[in-house]
BAVEX-238095 format. One record per atom (N, C-alpha, C): residue number from 0; x, y, z; atom name. Coordinates in steps of 0.05 Angstrom, whole numbers. Example, Ala and Ser with C-alpha at 12.3 -4.5 7.8 and 13.67 -1.06 7.14 Angstrom:
  nr      u      v      w atom
   0    264   -114    156    N
   0    246    -90    156   CA
   0    264    -66    156    C
   1    257    -45    142    N
   1    273    -21    143   CA
   1    258      1    157    C
***
This chain:
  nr      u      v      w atom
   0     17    -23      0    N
   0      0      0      0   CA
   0     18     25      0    C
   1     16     50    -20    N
   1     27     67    -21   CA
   1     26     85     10    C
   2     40    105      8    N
   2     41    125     33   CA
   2     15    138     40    C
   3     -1    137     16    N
   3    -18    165     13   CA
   3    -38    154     23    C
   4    -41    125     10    N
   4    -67    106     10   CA
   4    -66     99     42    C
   5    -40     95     48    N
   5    -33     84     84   CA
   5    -53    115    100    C
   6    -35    137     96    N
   6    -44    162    108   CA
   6    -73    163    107    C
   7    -90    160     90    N
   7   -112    171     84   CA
   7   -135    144     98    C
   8   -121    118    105    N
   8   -139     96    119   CA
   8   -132    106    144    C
   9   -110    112    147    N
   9    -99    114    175   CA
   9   -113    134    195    C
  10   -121    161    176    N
  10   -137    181    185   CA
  10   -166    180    192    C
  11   -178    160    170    N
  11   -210    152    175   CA
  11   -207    129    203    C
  12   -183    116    209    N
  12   -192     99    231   CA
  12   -183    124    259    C
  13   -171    140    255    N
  13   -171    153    273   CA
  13   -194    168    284    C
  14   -207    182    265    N
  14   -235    198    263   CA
  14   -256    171    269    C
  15   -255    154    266    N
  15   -284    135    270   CA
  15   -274    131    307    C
  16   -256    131    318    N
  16   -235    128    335   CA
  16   -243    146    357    C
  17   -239    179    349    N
  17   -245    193    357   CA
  17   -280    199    365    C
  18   -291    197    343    N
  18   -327    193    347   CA
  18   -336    169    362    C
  19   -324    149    367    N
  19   -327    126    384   CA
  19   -332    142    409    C
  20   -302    160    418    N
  20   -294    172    441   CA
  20   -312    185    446    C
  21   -319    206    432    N
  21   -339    233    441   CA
  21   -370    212    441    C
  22   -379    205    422    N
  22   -404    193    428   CA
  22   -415    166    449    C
  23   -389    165    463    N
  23   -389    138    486   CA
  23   -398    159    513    C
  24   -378    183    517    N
  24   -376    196    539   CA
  24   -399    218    533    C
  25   -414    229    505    N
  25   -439    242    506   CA
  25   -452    233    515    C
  26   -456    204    499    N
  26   -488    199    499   CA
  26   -488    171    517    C
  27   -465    165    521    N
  27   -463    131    539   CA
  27   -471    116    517    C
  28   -460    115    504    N
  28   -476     85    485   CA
  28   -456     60    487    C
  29   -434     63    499    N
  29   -421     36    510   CA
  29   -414     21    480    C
  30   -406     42    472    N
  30   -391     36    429   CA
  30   -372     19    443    C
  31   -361     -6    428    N
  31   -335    -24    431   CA
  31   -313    -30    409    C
  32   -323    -27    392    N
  32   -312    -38    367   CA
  32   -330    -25    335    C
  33   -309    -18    316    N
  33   -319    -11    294   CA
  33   -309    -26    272    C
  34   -328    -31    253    N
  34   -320    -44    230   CA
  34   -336    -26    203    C
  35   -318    -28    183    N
  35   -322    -15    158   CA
  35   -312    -36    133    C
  36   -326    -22    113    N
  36   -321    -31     83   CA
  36   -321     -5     66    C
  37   -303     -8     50    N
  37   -303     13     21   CA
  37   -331      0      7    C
  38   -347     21     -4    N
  38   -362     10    -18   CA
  38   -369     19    -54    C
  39   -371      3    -69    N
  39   -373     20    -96   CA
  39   -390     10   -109    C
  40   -413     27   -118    N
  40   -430     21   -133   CA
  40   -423     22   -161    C
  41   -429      3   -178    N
  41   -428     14   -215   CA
  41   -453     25   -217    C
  42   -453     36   -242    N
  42   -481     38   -263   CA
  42   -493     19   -256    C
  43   -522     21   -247    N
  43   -541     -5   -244   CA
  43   -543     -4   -217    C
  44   -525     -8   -201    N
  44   -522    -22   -178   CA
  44   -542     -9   -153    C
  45   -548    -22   -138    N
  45   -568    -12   -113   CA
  45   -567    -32    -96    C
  46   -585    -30    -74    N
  46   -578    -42    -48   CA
  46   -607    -47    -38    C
  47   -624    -63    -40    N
  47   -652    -65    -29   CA
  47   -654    -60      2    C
  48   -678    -48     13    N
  48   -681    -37     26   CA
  48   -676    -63     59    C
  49   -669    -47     79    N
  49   -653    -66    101   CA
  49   -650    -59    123    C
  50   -647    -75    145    N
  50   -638    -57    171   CA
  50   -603    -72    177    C
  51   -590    -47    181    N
  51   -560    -59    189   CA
  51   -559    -76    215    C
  52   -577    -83    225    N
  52   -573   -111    249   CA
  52   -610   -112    262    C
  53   -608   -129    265    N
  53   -634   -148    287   CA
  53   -640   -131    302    C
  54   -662   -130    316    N
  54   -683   -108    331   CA
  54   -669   -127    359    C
  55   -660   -124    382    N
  55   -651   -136    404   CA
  55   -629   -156    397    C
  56   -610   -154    372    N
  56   -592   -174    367   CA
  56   -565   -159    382    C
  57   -566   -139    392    N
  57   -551   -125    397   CA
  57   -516   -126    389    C
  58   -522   -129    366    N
  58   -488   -129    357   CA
  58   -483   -103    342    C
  59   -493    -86    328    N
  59   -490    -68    298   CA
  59   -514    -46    320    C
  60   -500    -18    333    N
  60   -517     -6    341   CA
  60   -517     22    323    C
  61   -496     27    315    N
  61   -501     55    303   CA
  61   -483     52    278    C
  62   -498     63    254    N
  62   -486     56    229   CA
  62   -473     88    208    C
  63   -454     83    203    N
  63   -455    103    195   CA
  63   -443    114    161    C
  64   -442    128    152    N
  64   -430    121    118   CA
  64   -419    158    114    C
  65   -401    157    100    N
  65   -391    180     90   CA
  65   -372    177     61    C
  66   -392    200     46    N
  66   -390    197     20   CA
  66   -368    202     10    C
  67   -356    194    -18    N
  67   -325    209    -36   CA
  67   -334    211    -60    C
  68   -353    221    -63    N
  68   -365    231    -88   CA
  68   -362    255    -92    C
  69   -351    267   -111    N
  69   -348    297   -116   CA
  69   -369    307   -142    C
  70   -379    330   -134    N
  70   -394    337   -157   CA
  70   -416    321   -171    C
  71   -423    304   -151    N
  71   -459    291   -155   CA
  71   -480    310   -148    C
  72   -494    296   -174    N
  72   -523    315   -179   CA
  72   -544    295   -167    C
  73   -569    298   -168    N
  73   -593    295   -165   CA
  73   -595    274   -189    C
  74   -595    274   -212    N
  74   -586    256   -236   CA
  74   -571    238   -238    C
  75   -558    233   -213    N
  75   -534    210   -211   CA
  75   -543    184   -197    C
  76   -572    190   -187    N
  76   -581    167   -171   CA
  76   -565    167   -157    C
  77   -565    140   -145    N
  77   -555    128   -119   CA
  77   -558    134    -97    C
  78   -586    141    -91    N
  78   -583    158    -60   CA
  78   -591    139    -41    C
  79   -582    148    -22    N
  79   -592    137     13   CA
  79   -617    139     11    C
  80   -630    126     20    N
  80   -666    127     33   CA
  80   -671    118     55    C
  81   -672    136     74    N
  81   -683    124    110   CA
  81   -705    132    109    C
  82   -713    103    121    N
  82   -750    113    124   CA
  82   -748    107    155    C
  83   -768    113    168    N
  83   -776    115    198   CA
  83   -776     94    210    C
  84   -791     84    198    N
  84   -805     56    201   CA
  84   -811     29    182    C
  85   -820      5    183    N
  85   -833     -2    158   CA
  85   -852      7    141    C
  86   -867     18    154    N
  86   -895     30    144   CA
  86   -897     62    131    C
  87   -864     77    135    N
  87   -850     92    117   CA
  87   -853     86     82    C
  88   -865    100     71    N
  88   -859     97     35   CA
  88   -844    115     29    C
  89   -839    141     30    N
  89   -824    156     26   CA
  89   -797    165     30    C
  90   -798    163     58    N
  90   -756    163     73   CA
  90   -752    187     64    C
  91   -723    202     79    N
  91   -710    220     60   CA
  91   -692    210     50    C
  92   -683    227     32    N
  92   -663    216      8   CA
  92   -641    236     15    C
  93   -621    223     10    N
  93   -599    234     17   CA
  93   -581    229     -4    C
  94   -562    242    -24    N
  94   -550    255    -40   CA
  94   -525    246    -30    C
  95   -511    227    -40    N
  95   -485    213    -37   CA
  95   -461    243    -42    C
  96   -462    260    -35    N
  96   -434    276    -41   CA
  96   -411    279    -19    C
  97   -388    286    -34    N
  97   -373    290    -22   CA
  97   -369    300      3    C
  98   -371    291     22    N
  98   -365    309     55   CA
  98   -395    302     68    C
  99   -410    293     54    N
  99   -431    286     72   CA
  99   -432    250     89    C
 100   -443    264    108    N
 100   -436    242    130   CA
 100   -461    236    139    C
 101   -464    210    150    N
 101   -494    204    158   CA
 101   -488    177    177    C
 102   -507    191    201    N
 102   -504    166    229   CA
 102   -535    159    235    C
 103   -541    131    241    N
 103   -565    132    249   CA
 103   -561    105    262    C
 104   -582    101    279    N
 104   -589     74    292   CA
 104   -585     54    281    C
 105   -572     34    278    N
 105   -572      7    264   CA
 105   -596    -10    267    C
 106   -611    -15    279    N
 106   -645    -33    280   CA
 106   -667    -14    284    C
 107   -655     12    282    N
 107   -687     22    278   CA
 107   -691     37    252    C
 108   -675     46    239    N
 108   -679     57    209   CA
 108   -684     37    192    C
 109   -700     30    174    N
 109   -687      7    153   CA
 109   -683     35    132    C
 110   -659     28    106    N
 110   -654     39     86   CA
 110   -654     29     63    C
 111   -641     42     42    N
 111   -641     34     23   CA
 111   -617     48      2    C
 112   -602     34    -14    N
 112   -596     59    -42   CA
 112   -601     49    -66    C
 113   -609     73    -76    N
 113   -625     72   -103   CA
 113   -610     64   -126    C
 114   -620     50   -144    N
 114   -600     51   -167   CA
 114   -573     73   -179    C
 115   -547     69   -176    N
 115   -542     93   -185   CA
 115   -539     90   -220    C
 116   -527    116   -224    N
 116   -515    128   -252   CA
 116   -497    128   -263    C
 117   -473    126   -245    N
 117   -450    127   -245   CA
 117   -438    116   -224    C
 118   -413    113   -228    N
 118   -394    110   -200   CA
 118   -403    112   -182    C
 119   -405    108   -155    N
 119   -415    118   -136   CA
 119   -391    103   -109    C
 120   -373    118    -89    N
 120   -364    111    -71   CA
 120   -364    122    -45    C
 121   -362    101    -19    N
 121   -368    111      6   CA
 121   -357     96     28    C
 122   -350     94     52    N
 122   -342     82     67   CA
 122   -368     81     93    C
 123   -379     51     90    N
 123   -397     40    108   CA
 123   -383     32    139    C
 124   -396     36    158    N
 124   -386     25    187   CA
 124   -408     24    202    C
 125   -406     14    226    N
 125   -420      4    247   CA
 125   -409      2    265    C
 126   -416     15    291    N
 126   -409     14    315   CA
 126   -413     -4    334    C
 127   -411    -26    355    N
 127   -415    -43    358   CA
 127   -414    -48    388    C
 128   -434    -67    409    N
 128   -421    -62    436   CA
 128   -412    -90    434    C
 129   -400    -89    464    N
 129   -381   -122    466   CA
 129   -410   -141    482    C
 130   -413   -161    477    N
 130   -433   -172    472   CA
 130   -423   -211    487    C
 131   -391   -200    487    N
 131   -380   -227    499   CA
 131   -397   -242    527    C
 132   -403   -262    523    N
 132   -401   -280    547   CA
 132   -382   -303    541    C
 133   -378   -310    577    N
 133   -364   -343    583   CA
 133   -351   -352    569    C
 134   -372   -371    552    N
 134   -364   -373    522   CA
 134   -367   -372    493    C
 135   -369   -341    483    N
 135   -368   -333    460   CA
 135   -353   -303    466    C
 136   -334   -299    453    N
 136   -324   -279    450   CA
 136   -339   -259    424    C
 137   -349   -234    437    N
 137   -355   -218    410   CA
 137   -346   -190    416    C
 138   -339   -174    389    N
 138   -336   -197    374   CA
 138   -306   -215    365    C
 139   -320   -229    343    N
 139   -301   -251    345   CA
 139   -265   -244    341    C
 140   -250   -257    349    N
 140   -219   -244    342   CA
 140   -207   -255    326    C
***
């Protein structure tokens, strides 16, 4: 891995790192562990609508995505859709661009992204509490 590519992972684990910190001692949510994926949509591609973890599965509590899209329109598809609830048809839509960031509950939003247009890239995560007993370590090492 080049320097730049090292620097620039190195920085997002620090910042997810840091938001662990401030949102454990704001809000007490007893965050333990984070996990992420790069994600890339092609032309076509979408994501049917979902919740990032089980209603009392308590593993995946707060989810969060931040976009690297520069200079997306409204025409580019691919947007976020959080709806409230199930019984939500509408959601808001949220506009994959650059610098925009988005946190929400992991079992109580379900979402969605829409077909996109183009390219589309973002880095997905989830915040997570420790969940270990006796014998099951979580999560796993």
């Amino acid at each position: 891995m080049d320097r730049r590519r090292y620097r620039c992972k190195q920085a997002v684990l620090d910042w997810t790192a840091s938001l662990q910190q401030f949102l454990n001692r704001r809000l007490f949510l007893g965050l333990f562990s984070f996990e992420s994926h790069f994600a890339h949509y092609g032309p076509g591609d979408y994501y049917k609508r979902h919740y990032d973890a089980f209603r009392g599965g308590a593993n995946r509590i707060l989810s969060v995505v931040a976009y690297l899209n520069s200079g997306w329109t409204n025409t580019d598809g691919g947007k976020l859709v959080l709806y409230k609830d199930d019984a939500d048809k509408e959601g808001v839509k949220v506009v994959p661009l650059l610098g925009t960031f988005v946190v929400f509950l992991s079992e109580e939003f379900p979402h969605e992204v829409l077909a996109a247009h183009r390219d589309r890239y973002s880095i997905a995560g989830w915040y997570r509490v420790n969940t270990s007993v006796a014998t099951k370590v979580d999560p796993p090492l």
